[in-house]
DSSP file (Angstrom, degrees, kcal/mol; ACC not computed):
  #  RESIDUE AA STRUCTURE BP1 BP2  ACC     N-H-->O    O-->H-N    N-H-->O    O-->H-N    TCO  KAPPA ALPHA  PHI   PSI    X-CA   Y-CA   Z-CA
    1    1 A X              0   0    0      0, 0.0     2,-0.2     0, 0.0    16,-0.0   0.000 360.0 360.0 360.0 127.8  107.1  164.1   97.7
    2    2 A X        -     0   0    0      8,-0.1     8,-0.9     1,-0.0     2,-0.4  -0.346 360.0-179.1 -68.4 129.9  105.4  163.3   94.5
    3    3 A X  B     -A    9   0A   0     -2,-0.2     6,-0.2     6,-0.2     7,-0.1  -0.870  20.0-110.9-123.0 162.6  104.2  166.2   92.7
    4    4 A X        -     0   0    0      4,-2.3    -1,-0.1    -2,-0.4     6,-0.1  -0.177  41.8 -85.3 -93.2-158.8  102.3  166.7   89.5
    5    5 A X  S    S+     0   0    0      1,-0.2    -1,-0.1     2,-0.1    -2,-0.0   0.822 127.2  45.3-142.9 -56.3  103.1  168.1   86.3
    6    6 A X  S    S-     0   0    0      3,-0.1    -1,-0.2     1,-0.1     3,-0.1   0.661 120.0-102.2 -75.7 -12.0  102.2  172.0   87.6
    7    7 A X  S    S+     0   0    0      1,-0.4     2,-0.2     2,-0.1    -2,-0.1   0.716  81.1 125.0 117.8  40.5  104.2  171.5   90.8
    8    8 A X        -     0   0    0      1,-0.2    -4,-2.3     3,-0.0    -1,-0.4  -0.689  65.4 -86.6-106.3 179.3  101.6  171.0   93.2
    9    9 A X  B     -Ab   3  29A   0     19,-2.1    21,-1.6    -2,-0.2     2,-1.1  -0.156  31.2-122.7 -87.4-171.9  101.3  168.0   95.5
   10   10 A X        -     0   0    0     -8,-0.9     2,-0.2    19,-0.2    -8,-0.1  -0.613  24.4-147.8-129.0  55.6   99.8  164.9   94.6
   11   11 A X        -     0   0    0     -2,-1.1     2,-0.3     1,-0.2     6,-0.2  -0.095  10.6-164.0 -39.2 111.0   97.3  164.4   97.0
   12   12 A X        -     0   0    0      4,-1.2    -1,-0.2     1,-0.3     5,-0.1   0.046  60.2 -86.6 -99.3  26.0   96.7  160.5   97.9
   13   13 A X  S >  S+     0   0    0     -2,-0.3     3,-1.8     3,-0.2    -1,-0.3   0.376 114.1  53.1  87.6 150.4   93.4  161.3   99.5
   14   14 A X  T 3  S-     0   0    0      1,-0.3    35,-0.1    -3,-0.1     3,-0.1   0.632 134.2 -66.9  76.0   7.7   92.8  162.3  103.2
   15   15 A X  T 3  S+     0   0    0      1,-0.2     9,-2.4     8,-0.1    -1,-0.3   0.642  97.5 153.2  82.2   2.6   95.4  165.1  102.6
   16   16 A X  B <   -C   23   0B   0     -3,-1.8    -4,-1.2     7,-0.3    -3,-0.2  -0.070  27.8-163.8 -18.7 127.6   98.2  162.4  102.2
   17   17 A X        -     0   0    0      5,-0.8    -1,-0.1     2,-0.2     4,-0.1  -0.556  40.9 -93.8-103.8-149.3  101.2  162.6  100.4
   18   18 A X  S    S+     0   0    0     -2,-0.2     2,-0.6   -16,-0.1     5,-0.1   0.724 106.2  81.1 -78.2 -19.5  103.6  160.1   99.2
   19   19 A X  S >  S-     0   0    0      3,-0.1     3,-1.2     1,-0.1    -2,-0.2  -0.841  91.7-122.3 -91.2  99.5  105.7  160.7  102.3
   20   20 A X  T 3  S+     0   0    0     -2,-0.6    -1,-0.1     1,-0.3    -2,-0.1   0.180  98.4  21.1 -60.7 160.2  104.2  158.6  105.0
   21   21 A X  T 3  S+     0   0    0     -4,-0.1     2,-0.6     1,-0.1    -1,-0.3   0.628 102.8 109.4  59.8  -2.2  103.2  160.9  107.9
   22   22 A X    <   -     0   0    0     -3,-1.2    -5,-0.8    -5,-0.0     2,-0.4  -0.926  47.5-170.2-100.9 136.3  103.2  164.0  105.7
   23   23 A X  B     -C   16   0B   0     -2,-0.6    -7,-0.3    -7,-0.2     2,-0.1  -0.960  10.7-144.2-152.0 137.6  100.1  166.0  104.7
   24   24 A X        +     0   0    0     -9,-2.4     2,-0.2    -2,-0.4     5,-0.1  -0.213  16.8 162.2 -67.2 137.9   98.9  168.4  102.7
   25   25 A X        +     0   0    0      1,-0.1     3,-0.4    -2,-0.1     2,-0.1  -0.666  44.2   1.6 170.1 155.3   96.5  171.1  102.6
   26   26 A X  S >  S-     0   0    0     12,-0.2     3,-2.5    -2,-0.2     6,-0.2  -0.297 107.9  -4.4  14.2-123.2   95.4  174.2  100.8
   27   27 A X  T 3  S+     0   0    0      1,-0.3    -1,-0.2    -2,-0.1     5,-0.1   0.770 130.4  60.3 -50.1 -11.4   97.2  176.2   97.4
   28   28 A X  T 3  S+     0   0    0     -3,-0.4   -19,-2.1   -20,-0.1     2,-0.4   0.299  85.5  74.5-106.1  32.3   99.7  173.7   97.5
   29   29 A X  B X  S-b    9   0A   0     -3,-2.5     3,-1.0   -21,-0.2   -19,-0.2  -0.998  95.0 -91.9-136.1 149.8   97.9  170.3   97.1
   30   30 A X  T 3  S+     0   0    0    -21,-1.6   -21,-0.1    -2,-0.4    -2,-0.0   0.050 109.2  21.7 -44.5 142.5   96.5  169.2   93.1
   31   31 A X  T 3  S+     0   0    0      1,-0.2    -1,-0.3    -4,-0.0     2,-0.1   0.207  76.4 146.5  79.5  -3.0   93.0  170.5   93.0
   32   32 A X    <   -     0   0    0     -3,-1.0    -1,-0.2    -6,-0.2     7,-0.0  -0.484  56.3-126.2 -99.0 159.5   92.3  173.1   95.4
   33   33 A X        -     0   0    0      2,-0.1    -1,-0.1    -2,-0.1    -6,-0.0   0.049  36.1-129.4 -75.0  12.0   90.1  175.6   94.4
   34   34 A X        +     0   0    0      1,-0.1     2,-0.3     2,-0.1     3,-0.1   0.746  68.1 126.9   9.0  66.5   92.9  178.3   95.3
   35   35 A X    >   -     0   0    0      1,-0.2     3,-2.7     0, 0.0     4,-0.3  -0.779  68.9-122.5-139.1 113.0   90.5  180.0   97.1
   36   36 A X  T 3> S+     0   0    0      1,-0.3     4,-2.8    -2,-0.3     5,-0.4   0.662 107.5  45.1 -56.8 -67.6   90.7  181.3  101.2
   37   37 A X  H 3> S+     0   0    0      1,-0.3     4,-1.7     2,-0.2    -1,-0.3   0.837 115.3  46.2 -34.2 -35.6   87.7  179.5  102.6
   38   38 A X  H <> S+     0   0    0     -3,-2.7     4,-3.4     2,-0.2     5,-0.4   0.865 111.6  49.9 -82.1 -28.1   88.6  176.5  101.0
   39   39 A X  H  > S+     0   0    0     -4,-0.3     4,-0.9    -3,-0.3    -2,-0.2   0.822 110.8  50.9 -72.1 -25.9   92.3  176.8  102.1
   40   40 A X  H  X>S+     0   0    0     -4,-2.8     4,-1.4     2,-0.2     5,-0.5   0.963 112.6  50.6 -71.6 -59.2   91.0  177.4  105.8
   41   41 A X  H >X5S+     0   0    0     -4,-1.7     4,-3.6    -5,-0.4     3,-2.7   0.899 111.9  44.8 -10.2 -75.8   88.7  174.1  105.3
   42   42 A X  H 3X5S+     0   0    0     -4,-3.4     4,-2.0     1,-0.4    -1,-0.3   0.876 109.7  55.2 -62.1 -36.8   91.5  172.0  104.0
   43   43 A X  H 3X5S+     0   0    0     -4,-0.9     4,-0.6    -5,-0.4    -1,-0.4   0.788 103.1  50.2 -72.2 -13.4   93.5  173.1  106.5
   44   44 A X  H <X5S+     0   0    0     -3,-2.7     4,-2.0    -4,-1.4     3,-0.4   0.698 118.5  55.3-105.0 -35.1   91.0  172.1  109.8
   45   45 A X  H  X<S+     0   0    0     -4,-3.6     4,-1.3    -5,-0.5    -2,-0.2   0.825  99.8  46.8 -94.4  -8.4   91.1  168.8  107.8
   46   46 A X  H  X S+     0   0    0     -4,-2.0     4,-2.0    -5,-0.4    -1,-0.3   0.802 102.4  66.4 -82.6 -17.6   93.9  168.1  107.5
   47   47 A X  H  X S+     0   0    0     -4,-0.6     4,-1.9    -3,-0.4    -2,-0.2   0.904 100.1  53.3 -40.0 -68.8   94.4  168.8  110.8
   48   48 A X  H  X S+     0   0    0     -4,-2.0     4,-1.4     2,-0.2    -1,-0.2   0.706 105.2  52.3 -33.9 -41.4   92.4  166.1  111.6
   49   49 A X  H  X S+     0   0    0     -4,-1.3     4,-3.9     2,-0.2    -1,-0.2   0.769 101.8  59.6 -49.8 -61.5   94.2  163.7  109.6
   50   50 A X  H  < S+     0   0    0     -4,-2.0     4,-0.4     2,-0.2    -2,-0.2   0.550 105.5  49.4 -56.7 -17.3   97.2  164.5  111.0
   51   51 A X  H  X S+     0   0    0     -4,-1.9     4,-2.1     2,-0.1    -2,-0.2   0.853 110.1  48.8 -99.2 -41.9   95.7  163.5  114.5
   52   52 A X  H  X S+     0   0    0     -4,-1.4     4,-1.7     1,-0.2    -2,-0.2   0.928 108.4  55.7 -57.0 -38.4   94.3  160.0  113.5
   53   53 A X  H  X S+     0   0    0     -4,-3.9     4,-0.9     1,-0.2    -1,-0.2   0.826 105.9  48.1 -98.8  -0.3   97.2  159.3  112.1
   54   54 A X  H  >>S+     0   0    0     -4,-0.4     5,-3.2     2,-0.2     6,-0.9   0.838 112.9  46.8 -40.1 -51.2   99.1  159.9  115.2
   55   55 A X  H >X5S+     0   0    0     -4,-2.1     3,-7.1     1,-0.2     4,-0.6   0.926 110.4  56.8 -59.9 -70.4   96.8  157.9  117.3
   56   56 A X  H 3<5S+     0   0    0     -4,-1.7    -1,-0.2     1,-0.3    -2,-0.2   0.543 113.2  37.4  -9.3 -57.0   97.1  155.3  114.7
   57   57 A X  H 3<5S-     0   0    0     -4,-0.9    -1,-0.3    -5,-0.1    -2,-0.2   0.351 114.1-115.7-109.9  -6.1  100.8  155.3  115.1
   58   58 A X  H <<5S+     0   0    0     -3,-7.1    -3,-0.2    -4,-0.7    -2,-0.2   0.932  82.3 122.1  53.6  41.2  100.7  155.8  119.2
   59   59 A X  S  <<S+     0   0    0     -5,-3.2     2,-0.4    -4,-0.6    -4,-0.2   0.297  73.2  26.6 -98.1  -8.8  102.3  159.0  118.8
   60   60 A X  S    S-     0   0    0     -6,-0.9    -1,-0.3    -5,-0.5    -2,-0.3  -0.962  91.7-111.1-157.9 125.6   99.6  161.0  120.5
   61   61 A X        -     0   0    0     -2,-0.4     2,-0.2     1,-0.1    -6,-0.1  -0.595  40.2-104.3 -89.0 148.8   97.1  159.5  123.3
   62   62 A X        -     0   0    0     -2,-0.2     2,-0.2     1,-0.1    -1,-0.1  -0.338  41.2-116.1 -67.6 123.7   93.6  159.2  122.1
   63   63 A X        -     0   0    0     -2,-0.2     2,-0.5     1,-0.1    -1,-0.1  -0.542  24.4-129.8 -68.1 128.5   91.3  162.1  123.8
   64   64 A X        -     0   0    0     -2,-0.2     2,-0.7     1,-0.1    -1,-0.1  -0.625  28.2 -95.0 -93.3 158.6   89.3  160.9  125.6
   65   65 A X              0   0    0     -2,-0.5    -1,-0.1     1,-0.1    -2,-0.0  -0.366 360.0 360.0 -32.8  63.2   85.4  162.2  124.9
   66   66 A X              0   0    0     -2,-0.7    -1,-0.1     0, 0.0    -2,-0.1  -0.086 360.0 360.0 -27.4 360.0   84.0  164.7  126.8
Protein backbone atom coordinates (compact mmCIF):
# COMPACT_ATOMS: atom_id res chain seq x y z
CA UNK A 1 0.00 0.00 0.00
CA UNK A 2 1.50 3.25 -1.11
CA UNK A 3 2.20 5.51 1.68
CA UNK A 4 3.60 8.94 1.88
CA UNK A 5 6.61 10.42 3.08
CA UNK A 6 5.10 10.65 6.97
CA UNK A 7 3.76 7.13 6.82
CA UNK A 8 0.27 7.70 6.26
CA UNK A 9 -1.76 6.25 3.40
CA UNK A 10 -2.04 7.72 0.20
CA UNK A 11 -5.43 8.20 -0.33
CA UNK A 12 -6.49 7.85 -4.23
CA UNK A 13 -9.78 9.52 -3.59
CA UNK A 14 -13.12 7.84 -2.41
CA UNK A 15 -11.01 6.36 0.49
CA UNK A 16 -8.99 4.16 -1.99
CA UNK A 17 -5.75 2.91 -1.73
CA UNK A 18 -3.32 1.48 -4.06
CA UNK A 19 -4.54 -2.02 -3.23
CA UNK A 20 -7.65 -2.59 -5.25
CA UNK A 21 -10.53 -3.41 -2.82
CA UNK A 22 -8.74 -1.79 0.16
CA UNK A 23 -9.80 1.48 1.85
CA UNK A 24 -8.95 3.87 4.07
CA UNK A 25 -10.30 6.05 6.53
CA UNK A 26 -9.56 8.26 9.53
CA UNK A 27 -5.73 9.14 11.40
CA UNK A 28 -4.33 6.82 9.12
CA UNK A 29 -5.10 8.23 5.55
CA UNK A 30 -2.82 11.60 4.17
CA UNK A 31 -4.83 14.61 5.17
CA UNK A 32 -7.14 13.87 7.91
CA UNK A 33 -7.71 16.45 10.12
CA UNK A 34 -6.69 13.99 13.09
CA UNK A 35 -9.58 14.90 14.69
CA UNK A 36 -12.68 12.36 16.26
CA UNK A 37 -15.58 13.74 14.33
CA UNK A 38 -13.83 13.79 11.36
CA UNK A 39 -12.45 10.23 11.89
CA UNK A 40 -16.15 8.99 12.66
CA UNK A 41 -17.15 10.83 9.20
CA UNK A 42 -14.50 9.22 7.18
CA UNK A 43 -15.22 6.21 8.60
CA UNK A 44 -19.37 6.14 7.62
CA UNK A 45 -17.78 6.98 4.21
CA UNK A 46 -15.86 4.89 3.68
CA UNK A 47 -18.18 2.55 4.55
CA UNK A 48 -20.00 3.42 1.86
CA UNK A 49 -17.29 3.00 -0.58
CA UNK A 50 -16.63 -0.13 0.53
CA UNK A 51 -20.35 -1.16 -0.40
CA UNK A 52 -20.41 0.25 -4.01
CA UNK A 53 -17.45 -1.30 -4.62
CA UNK A 54 -18.77 -4.57 -3.67
CA UNK A 55 -21.90 -4.24 -5.77
CA UNK A 56 -19.62 -3.11 -8.44
CA UNK A 57 -17.68 -6.30 -8.14
CA UNK A 58 -21.01 -8.65 -7.47
CA UNK A 59 -19.70 -9.38 -4.17
CA UNK A 60 -22.71 -8.08 -2.23
CA UNK A 61 -26.44 -7.98 -3.80
CA UNK A 62 -27.65 -4.53 -4.43
CA UNK A 63 -30.39 -3.44 -1.54
CA UNK A 64 -32.99 -2.99 -2.79
CA UNK A 65 -34.85 0.56 -1.84
CA UNK A 66 -37.16 0.75 0.69
Amino acid sequence: MDLDARGFVDDKGGFRTSLPGVFCAGDVRRGSTKQLGSAVGDGIAALLAVREYLEQHHQLAAHPED
